[in-house]
Residue, then its C-alpha position, 0 to 999 in steps of 0.5 A: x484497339x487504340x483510339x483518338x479521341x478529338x473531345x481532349x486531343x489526347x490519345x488514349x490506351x484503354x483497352x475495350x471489352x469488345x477488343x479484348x474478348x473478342x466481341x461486343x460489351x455494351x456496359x461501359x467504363x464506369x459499370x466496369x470500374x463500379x464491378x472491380x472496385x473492391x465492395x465495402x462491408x457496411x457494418x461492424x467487422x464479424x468477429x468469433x465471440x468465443x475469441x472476444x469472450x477469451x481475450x476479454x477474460x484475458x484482459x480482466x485477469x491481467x487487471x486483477x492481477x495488477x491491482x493485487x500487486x499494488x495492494x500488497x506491495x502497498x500493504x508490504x510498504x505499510x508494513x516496512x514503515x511500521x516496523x521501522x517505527x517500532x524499531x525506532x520506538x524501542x531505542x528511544x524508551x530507554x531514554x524515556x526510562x532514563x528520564x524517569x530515574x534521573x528525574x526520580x532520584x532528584x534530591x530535594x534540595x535541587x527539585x526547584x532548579x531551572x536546569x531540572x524543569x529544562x530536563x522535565x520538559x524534554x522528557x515531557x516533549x519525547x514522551x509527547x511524540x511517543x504518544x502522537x506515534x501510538x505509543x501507551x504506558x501499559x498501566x499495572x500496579x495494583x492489577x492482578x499479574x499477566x503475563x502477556x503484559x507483565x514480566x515477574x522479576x521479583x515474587x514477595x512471599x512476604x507480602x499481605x496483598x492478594x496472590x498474583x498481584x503486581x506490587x511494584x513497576x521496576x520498569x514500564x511497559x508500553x504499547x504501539x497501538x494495542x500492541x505490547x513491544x515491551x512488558x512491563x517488569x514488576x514485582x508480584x506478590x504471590 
């Protein structure tokens, strides 16, 4: 059962074939490790393609989902600036309004004055940036009365004009980009 072998000089444990079930085996050590070893599948793994097919729909349905949810939070992100803007917008044009009636009701003997063309470029200037943010005065006079973008404050019964028609601007009106923020008051003729 155990040998000597003399070619290493090393005493060895290996157990024969023929020793340990009793009879004689002619293959040796090498067939019997080549059998045991464990065979390598060449190829590919085999896999259910129902599963695949599953997990795959799977992962496309989590990506759809995912790019729908960063298109509308970009699209609610898009609305908050917007709004904001427009808020803003709207604390700014009764400034842009008092501009106007300052600049208006100038007497004539002070319409020269260097502090007066300072006062009319700044309302140039904000007027500008409104207009750079979208910003539009809604142009009225003389244009028969709407009332998505008029507002009636007074009616002249005395008038000559056409019915309906706006006769006057007590204040302006203005768009944001082709959306009316605030109508214009005007005096109509009926």
């Amino acid at each position: 059962m155990f040998g000597f072998d003399n070619s290493k000089n090393r005493c060895s444990n290996r157990l024969r074939d023929s020793d340990w079930l009793g009879g004689s085996n002619d293959r040796d050590d090498d067939e019997l490790e080549a059998e045991l070893r464990p065979s390598v599948v060449q190829g590919p793994p085999v896999i259910e393609t129902e599963a695949v097919d599953d997990s795959t729909q799977q992962v496309l349905r989590i990506k759809a989902d995912f790019d729908n949810y960063k298109r509308r939070v970009q699209n609610e992100r898009q609305q908050q600036v917007e709004c904001a803007n427009k808020e803003l917008i709207l604390k700014l044009l009764p400034v842009l309004d008092d501009f106007n009636y300052a600049l208006d009701s100038v007497p004539q003997d002070v319409a020269q004055a260097e502090w007066l063309k300072g006062i009319t470029l700044i309302k140039d200037k904000l007027t500008l940036i409104l207009e750079k943010e979208g910003v539009t005065k809604i142009d009225v006079e003389g244009k028969a009365f709407d009332p998505r973008q008029h507002e009636a404050i007074y009616c002249d019964e005395n008038a000559d004009d056409d019915e309906c028609v706006v006769k006057e601007v007590i204040k302006n009106g203005y768009k944001l980009n082709d959306e009316i923020i605030r109508p214009a008051q005007v005096i109509v003729s009926s």
